[in-house]
One Martini backbone bead per residue (centre of mass of N, CA, C, O) as a GRO file, in nm:
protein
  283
    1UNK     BB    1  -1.403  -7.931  -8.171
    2UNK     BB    2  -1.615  -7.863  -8.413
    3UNK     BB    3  -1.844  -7.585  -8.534
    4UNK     BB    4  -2.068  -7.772  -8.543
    5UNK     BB    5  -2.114  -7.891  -8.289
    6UNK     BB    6  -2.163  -7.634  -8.115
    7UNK     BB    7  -2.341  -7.530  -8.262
    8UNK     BB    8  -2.555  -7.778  -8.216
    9UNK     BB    9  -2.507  -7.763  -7.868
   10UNK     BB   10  -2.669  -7.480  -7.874
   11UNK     BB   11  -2.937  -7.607  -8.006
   12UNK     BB   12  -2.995  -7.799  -7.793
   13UNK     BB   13  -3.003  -7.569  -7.542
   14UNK     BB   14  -3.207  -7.347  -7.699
   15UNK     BB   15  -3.479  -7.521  -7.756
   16UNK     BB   16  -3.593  -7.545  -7.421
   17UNK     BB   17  -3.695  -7.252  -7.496
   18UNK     BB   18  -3.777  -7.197  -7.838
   19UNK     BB   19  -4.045  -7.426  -7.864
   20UNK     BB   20  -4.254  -7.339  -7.638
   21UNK     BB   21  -4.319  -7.058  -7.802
   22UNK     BB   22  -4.480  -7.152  -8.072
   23UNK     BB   23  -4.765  -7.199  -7.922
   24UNK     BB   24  -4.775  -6.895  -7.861
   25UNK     BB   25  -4.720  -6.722  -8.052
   26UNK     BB   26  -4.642  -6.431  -8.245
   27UNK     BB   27  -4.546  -6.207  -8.390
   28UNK     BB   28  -4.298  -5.980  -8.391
   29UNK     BB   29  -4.229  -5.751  -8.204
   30UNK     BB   30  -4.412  -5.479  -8.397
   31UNK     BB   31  -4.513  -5.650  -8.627
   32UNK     BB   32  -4.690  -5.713  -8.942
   33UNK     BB   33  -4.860  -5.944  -9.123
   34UNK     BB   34  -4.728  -5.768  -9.392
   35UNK     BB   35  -4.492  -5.678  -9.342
   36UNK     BB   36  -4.114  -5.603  -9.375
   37UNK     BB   37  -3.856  -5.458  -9.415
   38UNK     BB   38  -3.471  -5.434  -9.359
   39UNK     BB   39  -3.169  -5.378  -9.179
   40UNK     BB   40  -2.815  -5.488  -9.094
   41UNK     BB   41  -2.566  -5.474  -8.806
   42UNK     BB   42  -2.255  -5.670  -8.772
   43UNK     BB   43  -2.044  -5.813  -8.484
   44UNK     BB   44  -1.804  -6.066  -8.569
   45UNK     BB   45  -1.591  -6.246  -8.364
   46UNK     BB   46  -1.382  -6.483  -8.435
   47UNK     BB   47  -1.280  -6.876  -8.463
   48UNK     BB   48  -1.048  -7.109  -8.595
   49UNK     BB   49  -1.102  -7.405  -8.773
   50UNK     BB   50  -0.860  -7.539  -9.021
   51UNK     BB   51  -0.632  -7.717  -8.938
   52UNK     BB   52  -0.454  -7.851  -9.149
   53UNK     BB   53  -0.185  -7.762  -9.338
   54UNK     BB   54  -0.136  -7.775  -9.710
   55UNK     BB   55   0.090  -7.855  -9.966
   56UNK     BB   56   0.155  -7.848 -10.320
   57UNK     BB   57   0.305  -7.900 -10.632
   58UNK     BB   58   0.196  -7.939 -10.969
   59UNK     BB   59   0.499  -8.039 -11.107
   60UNK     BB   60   0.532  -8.181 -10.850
   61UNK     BB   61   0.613  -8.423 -10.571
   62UNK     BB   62   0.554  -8.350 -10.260
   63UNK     BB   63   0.748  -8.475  -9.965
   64UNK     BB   64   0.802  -8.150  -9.768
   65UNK     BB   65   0.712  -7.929  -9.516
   66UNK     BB   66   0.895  -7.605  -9.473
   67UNK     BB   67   1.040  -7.412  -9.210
   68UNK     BB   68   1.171  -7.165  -9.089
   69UNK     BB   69   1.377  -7.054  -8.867
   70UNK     BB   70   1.344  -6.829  -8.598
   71UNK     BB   71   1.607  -6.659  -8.641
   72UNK     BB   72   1.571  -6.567  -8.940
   73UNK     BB   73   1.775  -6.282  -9.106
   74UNK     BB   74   1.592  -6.194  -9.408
   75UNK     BB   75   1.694  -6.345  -9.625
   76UNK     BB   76   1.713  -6.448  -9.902
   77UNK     BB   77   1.590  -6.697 -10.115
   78UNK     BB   78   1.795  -7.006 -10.153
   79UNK     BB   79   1.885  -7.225 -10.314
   80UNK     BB   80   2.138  -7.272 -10.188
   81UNK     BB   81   2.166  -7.405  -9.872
   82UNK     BB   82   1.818  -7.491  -9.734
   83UNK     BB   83   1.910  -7.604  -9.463
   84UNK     BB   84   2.030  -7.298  -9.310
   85UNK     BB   85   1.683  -7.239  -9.291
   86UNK     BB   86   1.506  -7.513  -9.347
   87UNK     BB   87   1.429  -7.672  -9.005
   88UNK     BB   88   1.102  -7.718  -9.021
   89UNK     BB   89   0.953  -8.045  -9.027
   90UNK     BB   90   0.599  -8.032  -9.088
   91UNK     BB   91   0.492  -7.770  -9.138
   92UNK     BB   92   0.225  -7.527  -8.995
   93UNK     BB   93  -0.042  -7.319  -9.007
   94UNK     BB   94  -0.163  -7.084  -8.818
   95UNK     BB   95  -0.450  -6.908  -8.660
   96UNK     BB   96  -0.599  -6.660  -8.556
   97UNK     BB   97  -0.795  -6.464  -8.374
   98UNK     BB   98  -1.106  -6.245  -8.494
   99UNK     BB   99  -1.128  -5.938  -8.267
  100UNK     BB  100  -1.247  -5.726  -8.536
  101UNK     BB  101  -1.225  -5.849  -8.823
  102UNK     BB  102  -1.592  -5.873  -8.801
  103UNK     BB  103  -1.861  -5.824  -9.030
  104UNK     BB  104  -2.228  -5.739  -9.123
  105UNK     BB  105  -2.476  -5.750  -9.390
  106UNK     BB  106  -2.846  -5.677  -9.412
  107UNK     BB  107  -3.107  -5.751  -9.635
  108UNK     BB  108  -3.487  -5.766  -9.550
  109UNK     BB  109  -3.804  -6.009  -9.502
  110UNK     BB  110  -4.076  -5.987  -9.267
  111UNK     BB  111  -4.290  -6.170  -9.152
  112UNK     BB  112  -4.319  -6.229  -8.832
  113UNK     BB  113  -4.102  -6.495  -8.790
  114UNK     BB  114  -4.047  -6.480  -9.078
  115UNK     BB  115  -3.728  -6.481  -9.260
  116UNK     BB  116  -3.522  -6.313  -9.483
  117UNK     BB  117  -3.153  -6.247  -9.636
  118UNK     BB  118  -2.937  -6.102  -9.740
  119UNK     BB  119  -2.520  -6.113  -9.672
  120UNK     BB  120  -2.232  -5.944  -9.617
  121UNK     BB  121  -1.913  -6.052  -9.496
  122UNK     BB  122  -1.612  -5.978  -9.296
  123UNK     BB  123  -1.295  -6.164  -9.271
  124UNK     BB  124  -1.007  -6.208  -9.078
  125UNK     BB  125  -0.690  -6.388  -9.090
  126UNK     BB  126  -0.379  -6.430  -8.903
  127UNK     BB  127  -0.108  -6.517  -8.858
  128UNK     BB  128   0.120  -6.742  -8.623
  129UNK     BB  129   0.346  -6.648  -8.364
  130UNK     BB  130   0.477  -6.896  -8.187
  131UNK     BB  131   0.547  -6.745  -7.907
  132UNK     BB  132   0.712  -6.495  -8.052
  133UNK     BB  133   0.953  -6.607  -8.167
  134UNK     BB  134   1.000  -6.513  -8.471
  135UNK     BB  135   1.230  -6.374  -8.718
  136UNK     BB  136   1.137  -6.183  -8.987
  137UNK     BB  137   0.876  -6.328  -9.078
  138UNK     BB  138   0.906  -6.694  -9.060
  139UNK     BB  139   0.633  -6.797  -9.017
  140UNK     BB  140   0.509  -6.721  -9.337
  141UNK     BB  141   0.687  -6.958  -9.423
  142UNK     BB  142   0.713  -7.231  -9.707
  143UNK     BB  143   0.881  -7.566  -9.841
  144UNK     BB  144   0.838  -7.695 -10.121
  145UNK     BB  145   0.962  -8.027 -10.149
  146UNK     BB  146   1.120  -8.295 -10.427
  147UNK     BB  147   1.265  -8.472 -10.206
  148UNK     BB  148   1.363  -8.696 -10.080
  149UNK     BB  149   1.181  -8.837  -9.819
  150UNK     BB  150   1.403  -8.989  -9.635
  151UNK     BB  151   1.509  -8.707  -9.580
  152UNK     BB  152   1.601  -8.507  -9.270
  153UNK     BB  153   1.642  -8.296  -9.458
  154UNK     BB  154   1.772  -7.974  -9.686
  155UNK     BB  155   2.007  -8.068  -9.846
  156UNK     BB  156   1.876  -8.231 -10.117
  157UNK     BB  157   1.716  -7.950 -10.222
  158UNK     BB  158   1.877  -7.838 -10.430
  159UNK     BB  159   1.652  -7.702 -10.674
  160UNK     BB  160   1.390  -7.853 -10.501
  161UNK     BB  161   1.187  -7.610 -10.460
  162UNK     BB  162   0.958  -7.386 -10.307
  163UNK     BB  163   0.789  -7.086 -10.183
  164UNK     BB  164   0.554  -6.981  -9.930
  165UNK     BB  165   0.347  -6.642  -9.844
  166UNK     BB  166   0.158  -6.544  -9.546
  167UNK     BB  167  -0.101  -6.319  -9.516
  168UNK     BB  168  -0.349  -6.443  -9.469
  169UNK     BB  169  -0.725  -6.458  -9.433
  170UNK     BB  170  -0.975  -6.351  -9.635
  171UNK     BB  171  -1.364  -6.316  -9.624
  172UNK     BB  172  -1.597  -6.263  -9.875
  173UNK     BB  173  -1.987  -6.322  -9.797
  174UNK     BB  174  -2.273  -6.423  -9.977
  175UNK     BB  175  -2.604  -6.461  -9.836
  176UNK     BB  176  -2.890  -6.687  -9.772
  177UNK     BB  177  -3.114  -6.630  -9.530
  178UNK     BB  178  -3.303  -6.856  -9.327
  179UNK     BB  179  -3.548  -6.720  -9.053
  180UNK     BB  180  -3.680  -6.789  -8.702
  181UNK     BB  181  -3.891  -6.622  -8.495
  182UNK     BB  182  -4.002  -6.563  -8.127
  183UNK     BB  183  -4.281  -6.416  -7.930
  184UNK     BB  184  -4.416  -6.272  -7.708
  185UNK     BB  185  -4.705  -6.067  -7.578
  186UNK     BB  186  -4.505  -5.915  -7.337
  187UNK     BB  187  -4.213  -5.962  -7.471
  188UNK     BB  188  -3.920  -5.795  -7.635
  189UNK     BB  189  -3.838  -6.103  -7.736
  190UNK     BB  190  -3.625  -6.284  -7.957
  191UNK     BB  191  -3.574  -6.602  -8.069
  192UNK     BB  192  -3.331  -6.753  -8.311
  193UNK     BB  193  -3.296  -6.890  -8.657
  194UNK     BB  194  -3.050  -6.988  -8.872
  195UNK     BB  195  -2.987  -7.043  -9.251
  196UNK     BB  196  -2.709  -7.081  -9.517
  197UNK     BB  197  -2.618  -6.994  -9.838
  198UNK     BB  198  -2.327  -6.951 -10.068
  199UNK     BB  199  -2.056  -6.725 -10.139
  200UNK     BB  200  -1.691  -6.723 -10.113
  201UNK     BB  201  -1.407  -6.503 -10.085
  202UNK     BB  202  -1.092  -6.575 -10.116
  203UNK     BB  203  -0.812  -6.433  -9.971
  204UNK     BB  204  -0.473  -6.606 -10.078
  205UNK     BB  205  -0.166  -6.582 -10.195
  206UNK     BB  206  -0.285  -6.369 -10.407
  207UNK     BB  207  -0.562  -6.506 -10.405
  208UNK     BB  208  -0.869  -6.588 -10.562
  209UNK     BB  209  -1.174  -6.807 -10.414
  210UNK     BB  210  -1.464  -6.953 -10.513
  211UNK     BB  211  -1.694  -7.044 -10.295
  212UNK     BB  212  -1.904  -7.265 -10.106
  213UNK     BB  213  -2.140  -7.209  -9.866
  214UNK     BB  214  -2.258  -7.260  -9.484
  215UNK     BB  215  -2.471  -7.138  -9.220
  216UNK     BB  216  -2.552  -7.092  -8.857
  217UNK     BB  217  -2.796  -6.945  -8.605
  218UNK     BB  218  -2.786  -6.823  -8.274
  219UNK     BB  219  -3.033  -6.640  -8.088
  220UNK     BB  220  -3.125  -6.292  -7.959
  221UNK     BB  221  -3.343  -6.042  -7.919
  222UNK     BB  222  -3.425  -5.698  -7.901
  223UNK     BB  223  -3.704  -5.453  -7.888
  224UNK     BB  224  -3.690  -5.139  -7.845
  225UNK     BB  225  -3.907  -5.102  -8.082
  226UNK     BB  226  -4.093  -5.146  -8.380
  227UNK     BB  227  -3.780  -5.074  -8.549
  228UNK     BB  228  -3.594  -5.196  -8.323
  229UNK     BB  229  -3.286  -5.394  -8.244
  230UNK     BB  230  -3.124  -5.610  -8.075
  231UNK     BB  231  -2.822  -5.834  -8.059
  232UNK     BB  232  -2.744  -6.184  -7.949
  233UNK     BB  233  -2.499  -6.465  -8.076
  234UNK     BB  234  -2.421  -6.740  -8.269
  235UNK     BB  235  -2.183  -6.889  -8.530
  236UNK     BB  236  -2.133  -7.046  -8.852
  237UNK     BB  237  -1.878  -7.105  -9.079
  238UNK     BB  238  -1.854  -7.315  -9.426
  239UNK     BB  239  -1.674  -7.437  -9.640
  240UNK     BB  240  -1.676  -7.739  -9.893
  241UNK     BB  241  -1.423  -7.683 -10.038
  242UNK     BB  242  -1.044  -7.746  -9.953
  243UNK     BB  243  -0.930  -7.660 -10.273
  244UNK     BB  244  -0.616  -7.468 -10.393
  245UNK     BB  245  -0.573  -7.362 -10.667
  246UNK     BB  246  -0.352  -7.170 -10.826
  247UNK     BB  247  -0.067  -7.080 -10.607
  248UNK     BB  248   0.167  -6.888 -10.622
  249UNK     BB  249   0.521  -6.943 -10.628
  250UNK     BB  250   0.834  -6.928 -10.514
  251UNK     BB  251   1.162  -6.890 -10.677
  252UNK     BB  252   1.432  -6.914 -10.576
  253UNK     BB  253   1.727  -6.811 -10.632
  254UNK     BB  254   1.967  -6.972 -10.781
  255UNK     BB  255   1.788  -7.119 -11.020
  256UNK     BB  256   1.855  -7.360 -11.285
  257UNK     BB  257   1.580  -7.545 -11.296
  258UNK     BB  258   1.365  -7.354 -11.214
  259UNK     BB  259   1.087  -7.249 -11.440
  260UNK     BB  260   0.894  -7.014 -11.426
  261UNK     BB  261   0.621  -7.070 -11.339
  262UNK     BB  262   0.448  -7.143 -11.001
  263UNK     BB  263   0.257  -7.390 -10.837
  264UNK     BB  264  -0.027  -7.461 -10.568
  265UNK     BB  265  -0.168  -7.694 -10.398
  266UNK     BB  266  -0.422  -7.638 -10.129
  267UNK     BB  267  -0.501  -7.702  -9.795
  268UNK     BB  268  -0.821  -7.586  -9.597
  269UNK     BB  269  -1.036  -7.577  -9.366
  270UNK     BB  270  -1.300  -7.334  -9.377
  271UNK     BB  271  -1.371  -7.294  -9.019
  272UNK     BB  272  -1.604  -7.057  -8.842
  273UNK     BB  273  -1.676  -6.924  -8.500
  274UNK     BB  274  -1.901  -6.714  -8.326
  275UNK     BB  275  -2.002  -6.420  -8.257
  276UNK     BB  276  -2.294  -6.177  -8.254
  277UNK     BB  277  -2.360  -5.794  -8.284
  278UNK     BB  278  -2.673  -5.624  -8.319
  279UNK     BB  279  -2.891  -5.457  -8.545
  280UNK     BB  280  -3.240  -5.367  -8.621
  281UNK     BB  281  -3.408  -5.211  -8.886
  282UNK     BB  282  -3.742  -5.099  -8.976
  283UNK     BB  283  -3.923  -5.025  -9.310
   0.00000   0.00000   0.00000
């Protein structure tokens, strides 16, 4: 099931009780006709659903992607007898869940119901060591190699890879967002709902990469006084393009054929969703 669904079948779980609260609804609890700002700080731990990594060479026709073996002894990458060490046919990176390294703030202005606000998050998602078995971080390497693809292995590969190192993906994203939200005449609840759409900065693979992205949320407010509020909510966030162009290739040693600069274009869909817990000052 991917971010977008979860977050879908949770909106119209909380539809149930936020539509009907609409017909009667007043102002957010505290909050006068004339509006006013906000800012707001949230912890937001998330879940990534990145999909299938992909990769190949921008100058050569890359036909299959190696992992580095398990037990691999930390020597450095040689063109020569890449079989030795690359013997995991058809690798891909896989990503964990990012449980402390996810903030975000806002700053925003509200009449009533609605509400606008710019937002700026940071994310961070560490690579993958399946079952903690890789040795002296193998986990993070791979062989894009433009040999035979008929070849089970990478025997006929000599100087004809390049191989990419994976330190993990940070995304700090810009967004605009625009939310209503509701609540009753005597109780200091409000459920909201919001969509945005911005700008992600994504730094991977040593390289700055500026996406569109769009997210949406949903959750409960919670009023502590007329200028404070907690909450708890859940939310996705995707960018739209999936295709990460000019990502410097590494060049393993004793290459007599591969000279120069190598690039490399990466595929990967991000899109995560998790919690939301923040607190929201009025001023």
């Amino acid at each position: 099931m991917n971010c977008k669904k979860v977050f879908t079948i949770s909106a119209l779980i909380s539809s149930i009780y936020f539509l009907p609260n609409v017909s009667y609804s007043n102002p957010v609890y505290g909050n006068s006709m004339y509006g006013n700002f906000y800012i707001s700080g949230k912890y937001m731990p998330s879940v990534p659903h990145f999909g299938i990594f992909s990769a190949e060479e921008e100058k050569k026709k890359t036909t299959v992607v190696y992992g580095l073996k398990e037990n691999w002894a930390g020597d450095a990458i040689s063109s020569q007898s890449p079989d030795d060490n690359f013997t995991i046919r058809n690798y891909s990176f896989k990503y964990a869940s990012n449980k402390f390294l996810g903030f975000a703030v806002a700053i925003g202005y509200s009449i009533g119901s609605p509400r606008i606000e710019v937002e700026m998050s940071y994310e961070a998602f560490d690579v993958k060591n399946p079952g903690d078995n890789y040795k002296n971080g193998a986990y993070r390497y791979c062989a894009l190699s433009h040999q035979d693809d008929a070849d089970d292995d990478m025997t006929s590969a000599t100087d004809k890879f390049v191989y990419l190192i994976n330190e993990g993906l940070l995304n700090i994203s810009f967004m605009t967002n625009i939310c209503y939200e509701t609540a009753s005449k005597n109780i200091p609840l409000s459920p909201y709902i919001c969509a945005g759409i911005g700008t992600d900065l994504i730094h991977m693979f040593e390289t700055t990469h500026p996406k569109i992205s769009y997210q949406g949320k949903l959750g409960l407010a919670y009023f502590v006084s007329a200028e404070s509020s907690v909450s708890f909510g859940i939310y996705f966030h995707k960018i739209i393009n999936n295709k990460f162009k000019n990502v410097p290739a590494m060049v393993p040693i004793n290459s007599d054929e591969i000279v120069g600069p190598q690039f490399a274009t990466v595929t990967l869909n991000v899109c995560y969703f998790g919690l939301e817990l923040g607190c929201r000052f009025n001023f």
